[in-house]
C-alpha positions as a Markdown table, in Angstrom:
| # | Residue | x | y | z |
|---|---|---|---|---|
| 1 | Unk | 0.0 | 0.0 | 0.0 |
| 2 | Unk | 1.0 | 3.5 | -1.1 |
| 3 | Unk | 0.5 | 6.5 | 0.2 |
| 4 | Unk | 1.2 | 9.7 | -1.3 |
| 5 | Unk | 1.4 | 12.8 | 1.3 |
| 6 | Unk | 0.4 | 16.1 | -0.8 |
| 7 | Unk | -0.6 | 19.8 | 0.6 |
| 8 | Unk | 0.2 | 23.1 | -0.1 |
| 9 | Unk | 4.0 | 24.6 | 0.2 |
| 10 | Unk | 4.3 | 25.3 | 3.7 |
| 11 | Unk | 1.3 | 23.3 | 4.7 |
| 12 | Unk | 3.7 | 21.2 | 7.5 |
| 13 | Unk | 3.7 | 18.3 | 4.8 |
| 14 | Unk | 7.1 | 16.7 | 5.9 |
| 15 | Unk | 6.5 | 17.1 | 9.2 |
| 16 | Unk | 4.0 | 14.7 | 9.0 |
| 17 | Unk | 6.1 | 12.7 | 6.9 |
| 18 | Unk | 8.8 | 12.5 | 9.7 |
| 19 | Unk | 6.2 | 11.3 | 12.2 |
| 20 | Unk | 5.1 | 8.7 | 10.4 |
| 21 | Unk | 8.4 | 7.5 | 9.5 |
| 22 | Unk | 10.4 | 8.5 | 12.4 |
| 23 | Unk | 12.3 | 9.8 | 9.4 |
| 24 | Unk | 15.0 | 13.4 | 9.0 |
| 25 | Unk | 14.0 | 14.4 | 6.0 |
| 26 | Unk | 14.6 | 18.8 | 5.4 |
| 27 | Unk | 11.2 | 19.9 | 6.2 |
| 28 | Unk | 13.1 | 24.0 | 5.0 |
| 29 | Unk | 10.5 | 24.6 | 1.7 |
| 30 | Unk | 11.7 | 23.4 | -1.9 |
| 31 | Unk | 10.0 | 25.2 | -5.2 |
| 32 | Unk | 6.6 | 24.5 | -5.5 |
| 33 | Unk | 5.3 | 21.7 | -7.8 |
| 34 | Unk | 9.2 | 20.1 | -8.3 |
| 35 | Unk | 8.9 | 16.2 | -8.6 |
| 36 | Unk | 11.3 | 15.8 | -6.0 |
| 37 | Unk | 9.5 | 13.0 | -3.6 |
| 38 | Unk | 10.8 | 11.3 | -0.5 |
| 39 | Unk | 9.3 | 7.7 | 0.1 |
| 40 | Unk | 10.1 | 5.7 | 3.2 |
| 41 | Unk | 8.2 | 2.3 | 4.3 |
| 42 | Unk | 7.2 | 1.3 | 7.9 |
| 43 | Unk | 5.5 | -1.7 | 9.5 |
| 44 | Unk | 1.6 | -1.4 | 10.0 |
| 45 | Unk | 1.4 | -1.6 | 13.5 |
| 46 | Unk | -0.7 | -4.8 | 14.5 |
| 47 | Unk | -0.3 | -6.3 | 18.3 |
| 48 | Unk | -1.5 | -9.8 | 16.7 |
| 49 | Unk | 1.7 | -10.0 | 15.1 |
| 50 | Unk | 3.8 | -9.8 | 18.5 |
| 51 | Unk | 0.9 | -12.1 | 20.2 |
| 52 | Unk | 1.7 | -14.8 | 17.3 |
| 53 | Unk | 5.3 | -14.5 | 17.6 |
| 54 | Unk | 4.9 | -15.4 | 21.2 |
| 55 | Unk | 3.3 | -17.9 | 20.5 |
| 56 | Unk | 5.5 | -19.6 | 17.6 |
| 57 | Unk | 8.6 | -18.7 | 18.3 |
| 58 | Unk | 9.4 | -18.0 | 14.9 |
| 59 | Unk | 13.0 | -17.3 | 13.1 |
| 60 | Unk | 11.7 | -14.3 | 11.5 |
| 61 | Unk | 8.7 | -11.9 | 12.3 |
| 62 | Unk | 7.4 | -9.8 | 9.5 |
| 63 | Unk | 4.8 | -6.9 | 9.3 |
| 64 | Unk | 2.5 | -6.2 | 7.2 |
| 65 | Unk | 4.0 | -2.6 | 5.5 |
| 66 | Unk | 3.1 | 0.7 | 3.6 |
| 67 | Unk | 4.9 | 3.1 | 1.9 |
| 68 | Unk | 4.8 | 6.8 | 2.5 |
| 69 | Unk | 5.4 | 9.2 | -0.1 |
| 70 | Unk | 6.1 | 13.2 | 0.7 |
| 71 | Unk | 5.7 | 15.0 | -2.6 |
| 72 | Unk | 6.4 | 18.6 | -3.0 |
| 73 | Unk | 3.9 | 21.5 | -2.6 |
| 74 | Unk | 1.4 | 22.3 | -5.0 |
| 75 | Unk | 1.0 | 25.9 | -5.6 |
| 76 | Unk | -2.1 | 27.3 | -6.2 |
| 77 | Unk | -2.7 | 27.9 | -9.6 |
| 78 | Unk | -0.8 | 26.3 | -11.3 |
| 79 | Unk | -4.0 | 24.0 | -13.2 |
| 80 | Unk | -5.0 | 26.9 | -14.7 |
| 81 | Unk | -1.1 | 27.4 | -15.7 |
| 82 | Unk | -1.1 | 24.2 | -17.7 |
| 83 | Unk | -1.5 | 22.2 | -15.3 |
| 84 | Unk | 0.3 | 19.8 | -12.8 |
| 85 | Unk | 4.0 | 19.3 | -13.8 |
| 86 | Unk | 3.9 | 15.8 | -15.9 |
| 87 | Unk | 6.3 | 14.3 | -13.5 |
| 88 | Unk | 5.0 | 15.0 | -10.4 |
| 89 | Unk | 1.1 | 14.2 | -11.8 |
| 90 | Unk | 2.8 | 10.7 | -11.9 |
| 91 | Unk | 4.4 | 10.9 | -8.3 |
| 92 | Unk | 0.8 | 11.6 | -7.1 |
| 93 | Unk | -1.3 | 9.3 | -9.4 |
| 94 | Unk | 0.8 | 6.4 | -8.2 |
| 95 | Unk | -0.5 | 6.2 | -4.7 |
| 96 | Unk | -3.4 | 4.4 | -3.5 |
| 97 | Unk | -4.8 | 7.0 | -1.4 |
| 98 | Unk | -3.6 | 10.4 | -0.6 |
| 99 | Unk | -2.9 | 11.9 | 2.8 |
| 100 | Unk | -3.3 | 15.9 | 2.2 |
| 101 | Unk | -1.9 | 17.7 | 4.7 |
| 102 | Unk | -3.6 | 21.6 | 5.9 |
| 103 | Unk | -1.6 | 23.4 | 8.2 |
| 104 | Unk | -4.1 | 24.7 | 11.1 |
| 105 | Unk | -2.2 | 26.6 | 13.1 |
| 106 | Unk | -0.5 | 30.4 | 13.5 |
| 107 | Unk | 3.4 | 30.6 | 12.3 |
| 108 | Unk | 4.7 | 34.0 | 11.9 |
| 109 | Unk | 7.6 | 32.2 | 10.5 |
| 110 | Unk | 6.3 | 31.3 | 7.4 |
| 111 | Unk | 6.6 | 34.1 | 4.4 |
| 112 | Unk | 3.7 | 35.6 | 2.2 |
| 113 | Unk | 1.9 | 36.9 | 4.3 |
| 114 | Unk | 0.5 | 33.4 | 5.5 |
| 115 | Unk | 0.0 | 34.7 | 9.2 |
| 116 | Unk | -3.7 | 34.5 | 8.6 |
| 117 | Unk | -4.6 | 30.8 | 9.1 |
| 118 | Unk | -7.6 | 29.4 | 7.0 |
| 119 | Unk | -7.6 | 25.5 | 6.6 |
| 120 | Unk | -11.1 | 25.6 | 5.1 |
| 121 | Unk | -9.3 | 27.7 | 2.4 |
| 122 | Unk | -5.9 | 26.1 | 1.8 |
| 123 | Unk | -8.4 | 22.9 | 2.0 |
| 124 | Unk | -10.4 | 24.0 | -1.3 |
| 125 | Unk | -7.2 | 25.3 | -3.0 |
| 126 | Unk | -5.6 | 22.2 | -3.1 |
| 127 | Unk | -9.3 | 20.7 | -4.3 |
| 128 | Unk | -9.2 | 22.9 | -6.4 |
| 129 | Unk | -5.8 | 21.8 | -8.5 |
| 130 | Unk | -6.5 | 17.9 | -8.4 |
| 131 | Unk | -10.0 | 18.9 | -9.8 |
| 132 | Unk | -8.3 | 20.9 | -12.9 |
| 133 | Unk | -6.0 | 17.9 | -13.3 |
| 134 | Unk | -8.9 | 15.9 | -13.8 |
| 135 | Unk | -10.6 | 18.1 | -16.1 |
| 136 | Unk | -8.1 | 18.3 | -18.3 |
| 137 | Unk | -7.7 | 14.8 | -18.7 |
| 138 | Unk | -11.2 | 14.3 | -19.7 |
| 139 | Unk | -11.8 | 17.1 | -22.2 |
| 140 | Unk | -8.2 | 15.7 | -24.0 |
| 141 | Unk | -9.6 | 12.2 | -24.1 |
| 142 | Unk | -13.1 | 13.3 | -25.1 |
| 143 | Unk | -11.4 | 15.5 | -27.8 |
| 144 | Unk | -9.4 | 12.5 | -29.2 |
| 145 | Unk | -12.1 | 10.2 | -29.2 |
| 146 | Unk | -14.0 | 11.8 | -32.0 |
| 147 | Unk | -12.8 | 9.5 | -34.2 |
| 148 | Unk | -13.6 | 6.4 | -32.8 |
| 149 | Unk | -17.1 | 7.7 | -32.8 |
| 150 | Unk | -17.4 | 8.0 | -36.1 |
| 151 | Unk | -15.5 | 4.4 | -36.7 |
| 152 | Unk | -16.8 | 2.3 | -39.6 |
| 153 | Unk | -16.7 | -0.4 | -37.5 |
| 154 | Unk | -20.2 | -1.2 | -35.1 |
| 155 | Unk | -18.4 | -2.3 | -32.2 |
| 156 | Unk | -16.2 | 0.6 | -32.1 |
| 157 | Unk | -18.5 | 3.1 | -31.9 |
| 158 | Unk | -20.7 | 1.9 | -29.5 |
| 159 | Unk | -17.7 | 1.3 | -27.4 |
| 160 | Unk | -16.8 | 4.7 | -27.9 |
| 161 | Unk | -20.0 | 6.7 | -27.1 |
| 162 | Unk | -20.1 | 4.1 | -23.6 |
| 163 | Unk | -17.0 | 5.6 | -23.0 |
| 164 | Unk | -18.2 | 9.6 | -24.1 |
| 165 | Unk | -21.5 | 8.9 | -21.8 |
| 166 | Unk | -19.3 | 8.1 | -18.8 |
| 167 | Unk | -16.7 | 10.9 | -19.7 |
| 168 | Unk | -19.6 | 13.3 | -19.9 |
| 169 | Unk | -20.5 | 12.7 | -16.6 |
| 170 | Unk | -17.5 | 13.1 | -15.2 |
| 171 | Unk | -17.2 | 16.0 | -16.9 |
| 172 | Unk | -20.3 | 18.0 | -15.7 |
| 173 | Unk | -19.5 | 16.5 | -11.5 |
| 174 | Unk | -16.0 | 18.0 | -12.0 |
| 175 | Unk | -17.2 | 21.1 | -13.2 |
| 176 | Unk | -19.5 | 21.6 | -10.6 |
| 177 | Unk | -16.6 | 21.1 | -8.1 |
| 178 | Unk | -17.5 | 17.5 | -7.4 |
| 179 | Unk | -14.6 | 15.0 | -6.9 |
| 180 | Unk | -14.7 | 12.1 | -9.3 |
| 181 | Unk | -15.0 | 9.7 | -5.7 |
| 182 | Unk | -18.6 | 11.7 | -5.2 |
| 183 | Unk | -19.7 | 9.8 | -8.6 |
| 184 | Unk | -21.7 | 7.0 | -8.0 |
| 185 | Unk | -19.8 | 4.3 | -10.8 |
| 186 | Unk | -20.8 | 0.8 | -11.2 |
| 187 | Unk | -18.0 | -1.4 | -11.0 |
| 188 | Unk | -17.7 | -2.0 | -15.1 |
| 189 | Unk | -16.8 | 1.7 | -15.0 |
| 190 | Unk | -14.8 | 1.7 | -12.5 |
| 191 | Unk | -12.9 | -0.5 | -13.9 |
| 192 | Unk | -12.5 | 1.4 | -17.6 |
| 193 | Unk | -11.2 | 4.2 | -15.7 |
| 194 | Unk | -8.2 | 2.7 | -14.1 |
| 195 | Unk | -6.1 | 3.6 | -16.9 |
| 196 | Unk | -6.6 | 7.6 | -16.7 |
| 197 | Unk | -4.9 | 9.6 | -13.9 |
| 198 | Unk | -7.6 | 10.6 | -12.1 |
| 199 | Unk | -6.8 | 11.9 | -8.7 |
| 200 | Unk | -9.6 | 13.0 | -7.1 |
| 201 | Unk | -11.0 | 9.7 | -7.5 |
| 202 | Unk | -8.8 | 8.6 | -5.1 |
| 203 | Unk | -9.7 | 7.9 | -1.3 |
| 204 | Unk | -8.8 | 10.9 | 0.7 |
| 205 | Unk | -7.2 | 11.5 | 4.4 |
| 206 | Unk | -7.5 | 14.8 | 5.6 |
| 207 | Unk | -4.6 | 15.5 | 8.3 |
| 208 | Unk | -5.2 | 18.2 | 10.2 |
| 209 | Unk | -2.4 | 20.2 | 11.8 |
| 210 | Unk | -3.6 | 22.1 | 14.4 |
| 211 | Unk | 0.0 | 22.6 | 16.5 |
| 212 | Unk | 1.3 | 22.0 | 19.4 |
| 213 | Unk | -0.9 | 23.8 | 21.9 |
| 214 | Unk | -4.3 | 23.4 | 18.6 |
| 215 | Unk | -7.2 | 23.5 | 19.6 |
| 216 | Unk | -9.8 | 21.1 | 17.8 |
| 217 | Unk | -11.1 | 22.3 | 14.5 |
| 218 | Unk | -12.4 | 19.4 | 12.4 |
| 219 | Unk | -15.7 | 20.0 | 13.8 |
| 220 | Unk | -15.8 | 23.3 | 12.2 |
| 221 | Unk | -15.2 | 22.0 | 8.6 |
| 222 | Unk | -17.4 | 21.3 | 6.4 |
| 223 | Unk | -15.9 | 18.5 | 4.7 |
| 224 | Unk | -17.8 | 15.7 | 3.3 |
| 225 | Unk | -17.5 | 13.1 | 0.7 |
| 226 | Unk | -16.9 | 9.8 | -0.2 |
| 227 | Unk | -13.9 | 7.6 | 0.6 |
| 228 | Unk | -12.9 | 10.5 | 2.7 |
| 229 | Unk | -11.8 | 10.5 | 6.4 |
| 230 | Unk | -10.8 | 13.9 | 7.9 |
| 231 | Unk | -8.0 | 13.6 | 11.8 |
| 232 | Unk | -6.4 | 15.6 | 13.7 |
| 233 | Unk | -2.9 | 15.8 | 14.7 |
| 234 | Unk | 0.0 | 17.6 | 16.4 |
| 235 | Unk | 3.0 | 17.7 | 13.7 |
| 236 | Unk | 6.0 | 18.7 | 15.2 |
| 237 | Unk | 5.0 | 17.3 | 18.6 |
| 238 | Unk | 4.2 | 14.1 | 17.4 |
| 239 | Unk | 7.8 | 14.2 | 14.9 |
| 240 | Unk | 9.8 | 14.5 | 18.1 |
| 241 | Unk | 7.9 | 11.8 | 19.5 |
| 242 | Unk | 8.6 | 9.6 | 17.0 |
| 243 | Unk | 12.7 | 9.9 | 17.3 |
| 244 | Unk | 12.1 | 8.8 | 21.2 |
| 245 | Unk | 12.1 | 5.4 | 22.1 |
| 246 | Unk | 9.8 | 3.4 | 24.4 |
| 247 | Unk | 8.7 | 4.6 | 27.8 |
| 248 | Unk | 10.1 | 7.8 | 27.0 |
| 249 | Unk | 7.4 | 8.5 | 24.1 |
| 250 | Unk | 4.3 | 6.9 | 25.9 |
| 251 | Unk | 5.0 | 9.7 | 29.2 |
| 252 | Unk | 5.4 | 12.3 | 26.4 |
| 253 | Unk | 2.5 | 10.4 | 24.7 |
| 254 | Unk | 0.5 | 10.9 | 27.6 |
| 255 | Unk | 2.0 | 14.2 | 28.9 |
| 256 | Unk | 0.2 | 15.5 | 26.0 |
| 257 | Unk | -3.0 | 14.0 | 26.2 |
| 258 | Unk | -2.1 | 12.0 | 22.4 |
| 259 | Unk | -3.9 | 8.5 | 22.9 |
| 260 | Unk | -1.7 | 6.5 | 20.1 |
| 261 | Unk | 1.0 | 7.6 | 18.0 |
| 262 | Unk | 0.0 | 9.4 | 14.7 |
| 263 | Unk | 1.1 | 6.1 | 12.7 |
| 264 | Unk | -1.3 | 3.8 | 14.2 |
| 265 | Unk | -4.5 | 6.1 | 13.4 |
| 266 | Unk | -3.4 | 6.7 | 10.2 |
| 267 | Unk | -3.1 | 3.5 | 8.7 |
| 268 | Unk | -6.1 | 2.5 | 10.4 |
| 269 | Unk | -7.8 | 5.4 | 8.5 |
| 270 | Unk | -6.2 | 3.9 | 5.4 |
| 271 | Unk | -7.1 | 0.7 | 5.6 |
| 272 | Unk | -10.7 | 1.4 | 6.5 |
| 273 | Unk | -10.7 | 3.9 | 3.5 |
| 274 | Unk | -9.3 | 1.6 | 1.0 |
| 275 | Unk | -11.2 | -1.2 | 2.4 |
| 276 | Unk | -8.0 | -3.9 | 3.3 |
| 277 | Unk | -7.5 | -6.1 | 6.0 |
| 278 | Unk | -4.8 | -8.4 | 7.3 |
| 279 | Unk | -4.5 | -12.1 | 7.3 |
| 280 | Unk | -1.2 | -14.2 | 8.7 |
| 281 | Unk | 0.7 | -17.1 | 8.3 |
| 282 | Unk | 2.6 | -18.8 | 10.6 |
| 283 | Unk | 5.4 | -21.5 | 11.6 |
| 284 | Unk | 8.7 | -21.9 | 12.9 |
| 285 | Unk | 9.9 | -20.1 | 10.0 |
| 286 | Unk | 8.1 | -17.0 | 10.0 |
| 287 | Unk | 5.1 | -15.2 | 11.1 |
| 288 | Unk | 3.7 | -12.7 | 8.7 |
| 289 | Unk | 0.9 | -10.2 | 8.0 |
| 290 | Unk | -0.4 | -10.1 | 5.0 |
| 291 | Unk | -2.7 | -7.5 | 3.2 |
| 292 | Unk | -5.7 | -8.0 | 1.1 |
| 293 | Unk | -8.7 | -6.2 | 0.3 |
| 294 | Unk | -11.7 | -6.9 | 2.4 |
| 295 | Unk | -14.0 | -9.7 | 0.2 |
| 296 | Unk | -10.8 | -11.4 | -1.3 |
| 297 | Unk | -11.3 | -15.3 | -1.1 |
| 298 | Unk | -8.9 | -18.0 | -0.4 |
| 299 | Unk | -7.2 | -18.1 | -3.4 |
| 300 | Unk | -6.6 | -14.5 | -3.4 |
| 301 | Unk | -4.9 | -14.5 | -0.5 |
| 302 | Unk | -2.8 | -17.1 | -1.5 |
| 303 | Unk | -1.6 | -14.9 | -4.4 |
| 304 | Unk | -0.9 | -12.2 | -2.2 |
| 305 | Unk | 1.7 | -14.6 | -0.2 |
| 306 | Unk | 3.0 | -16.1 | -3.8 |
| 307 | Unk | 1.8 | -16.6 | -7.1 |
| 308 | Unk | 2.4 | -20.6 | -7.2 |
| 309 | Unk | -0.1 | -21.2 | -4.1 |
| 310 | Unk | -2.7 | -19.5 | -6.0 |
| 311 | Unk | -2.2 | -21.6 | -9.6 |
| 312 | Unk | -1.9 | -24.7 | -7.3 |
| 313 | Unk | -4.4 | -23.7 | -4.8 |
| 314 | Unk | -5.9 | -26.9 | -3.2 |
| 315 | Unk | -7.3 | -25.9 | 0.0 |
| 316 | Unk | -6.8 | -23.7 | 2.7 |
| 317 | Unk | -6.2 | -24.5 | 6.2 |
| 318 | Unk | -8.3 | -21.6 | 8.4 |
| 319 | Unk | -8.5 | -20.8 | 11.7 |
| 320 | Unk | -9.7 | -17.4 | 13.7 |
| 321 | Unk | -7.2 | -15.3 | 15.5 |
| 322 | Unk | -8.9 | -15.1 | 18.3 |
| 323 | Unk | -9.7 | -19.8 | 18.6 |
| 324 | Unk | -6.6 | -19.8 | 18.1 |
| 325 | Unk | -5.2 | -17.2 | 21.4 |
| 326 | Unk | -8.3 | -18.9 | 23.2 |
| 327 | Unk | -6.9 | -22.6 | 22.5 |
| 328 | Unk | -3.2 | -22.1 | 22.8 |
| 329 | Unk | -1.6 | -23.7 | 20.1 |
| 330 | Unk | -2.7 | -24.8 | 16.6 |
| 331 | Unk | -2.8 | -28.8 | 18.0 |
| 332 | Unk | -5.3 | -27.3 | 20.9 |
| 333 | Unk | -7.4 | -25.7 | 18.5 |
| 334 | Unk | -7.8 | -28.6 | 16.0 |
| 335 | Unk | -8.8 | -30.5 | 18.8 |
| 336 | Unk | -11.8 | -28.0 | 19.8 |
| 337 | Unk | -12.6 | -27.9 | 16.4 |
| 338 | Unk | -11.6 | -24.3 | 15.0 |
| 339 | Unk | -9.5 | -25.5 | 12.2 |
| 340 | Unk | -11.4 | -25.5 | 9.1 |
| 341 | Unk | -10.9 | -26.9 | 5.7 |
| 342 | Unk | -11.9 | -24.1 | 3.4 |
| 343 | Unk | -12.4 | -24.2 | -0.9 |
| 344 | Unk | -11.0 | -21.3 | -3.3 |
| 345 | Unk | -14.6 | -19.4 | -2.8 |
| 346 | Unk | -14.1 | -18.8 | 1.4 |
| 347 | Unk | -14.0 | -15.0 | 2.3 |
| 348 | Unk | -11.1 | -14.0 | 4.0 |
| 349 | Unk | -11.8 | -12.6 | 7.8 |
| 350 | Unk | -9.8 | -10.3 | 9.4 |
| 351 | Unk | -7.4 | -12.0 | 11.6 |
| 352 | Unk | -7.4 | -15.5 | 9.6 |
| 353 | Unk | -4.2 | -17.5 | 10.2 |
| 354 | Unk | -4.1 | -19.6 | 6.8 |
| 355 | Unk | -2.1 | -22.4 | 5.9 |
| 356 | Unk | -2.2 | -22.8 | 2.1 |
| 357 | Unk | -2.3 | -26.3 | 0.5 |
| 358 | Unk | -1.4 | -26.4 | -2.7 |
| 359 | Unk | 0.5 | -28.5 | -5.5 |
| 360 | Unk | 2.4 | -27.2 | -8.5 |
């Protein structure tokens, strides 16, 4: 899982990016809308994991990870300009969701005049550039598909005007200031339009800064759309916290009255947003998490550990996370009965422990 971190120049962007990674990376400004991007990837923080690992004993442990991505400021603007930079449009578009960043707090230190703090603003200007982008894309592509509507060929031009009815749609929400994820798509068309760019169709976390001393806004926004998840947070508080280690963070942790560490709501966010979940396997070997999307059967999850277990797929050995802490051992929790044999068609719950057999 990716995720791309956008905002405004000066909108505490790699802050946040060092609090989620416990990373150093310059947070001074660079030029608006350069493609210069700074990617680190953590572990999703899941206690099951450690609880497993207790358990097993395992030579190896292995989180389930995502990938952060801190991409440069977007000035405002700039879709009206020409729109986004080609180079960092592809920075952006290659994330699975986007964390955008508003700065919510005073700084006097910050130039243009941005002493006046309005995230309801700054919000809508950055809205305001991915919807452009979007535009653009579909008036190009309705502007070269003229010919294919007027194709000799039957098929092509019915194909076509599908496409031109969908496009048109789009077209009209994004004008109105819609975001493409506000479009109610059935899942055909969802599935044409995964080969366009389009980034406001692309879940949204809204991160809050509010400061050190903040005071909560969210409340006061009036923010609401689909696939969209709006949190607060405490930037450079919560980057110093992550450099510390252990029992010195939680009594800063609590000091400040922070429940859990910026990373762990956040990629809770994401995975409710993008609608994932995490299954493990285990052994002496290794215990792992695994992600898939919520709904993904058997043999999909047996792709996600390795291609061969999927083409050989015979069954799957499942059991609960939580028969299995009850019993105490896999051997205890065959013996109650908790082990089940499932086919290629079971739905993966959150928490399975699968054991794949397969034959290739």
């Amino acid at each position: 899982m990716q995720i791309g971190i956008i905002g405004l120049p000066n909108s505490s962007k790699t802050t946040i990016f060092n609090a989620l990674t416990r990373g150093h990376a310059e947070t001074t400004p660079v030029p608006a809308c350069a493609a210069e991007v700074h990617a680190a990837t953590v572990d999703v923080p899941d206690p099951r994991v450690r609880v497993l690992s207790d358990l097993f004993h395992p030579r190896k442990t292995t989180y389930a990870q995502v990938q952060y991505n801190d991409i440069a400021g977007l000035a405002p603007g700039v879709g009206k300009n020409g729109g986004i930079p080609g180079p960092l449009l592809n920075a952006i578009n290659q994330n699975d969701a986007l964390l955008h960043v508003v700065r919510a707090f005073e700084d006097d230190t910050i130039p243009h005049g941005a002493g006046s703090v309005d995230a309801a603003r700054d919000l809508a200007a950055l809205d305001t550039e991915l919807l452009l982008s979007d535009l653009m894309i579909v008036e190009a592509r309705l502007e070269r598909m003229q010919k294919d509507l007027q194709s000799p060929q039957p098929a092509r031009r019915e194909a076509a005007a599908r496409e031109q009815a969908l496009l048109l749609r789009l077209k009209e929400a994004l004008e109105a200031g819609t975001p493409l994820r506000d479009v109610a798509l059935e899942p055909e068309e969802e599935k044409e339009l995964r080969g366009f760019a389009f980034l406001t169709l692309k879940p949204v976390l809204v991160a809050l800064n509010i400061g050190d001393e903040g005071a909560p806004q969210a409340a006061a926004l009036a923010y609401e759309h689909r696939r969209t998840q709006m949190l607060e947070l405490r930037g450079r508080l919560e980057m110093e916290i992550a450099q510390m280690e252990g029992d010195e963070a939680e009594t800063f942790l609590h000091e400040f009255g922070i429940s859990e560490p910026t990373l762990s709501r956040l990629i809770r966010s994401s995975y409710e947003l993008l609608g994932l979940q995490s299954f493990f396997t285990v052994g002496q070997d290794e215990v792992r998490a695994w992600t898939v999307r919520r709904g993904a059967t058997a043999v999909e999850a047996a792709d996600a550990i390795h291609s061969d277990l999927a083409r050989g797929f015979i069954r799957a050995e499942v059991v609960a996370y939580d028969d299995l802490i009850a019993a105490g051992s896999l051997a205890a929790a065959k013996e109650r009965g908790h082990v089940r044999l499932q086919g290629k068609d079971y739905v993966v719950k959150d928490g399975d422990i699968l054991n794949i057999r397969f034959n290739v």
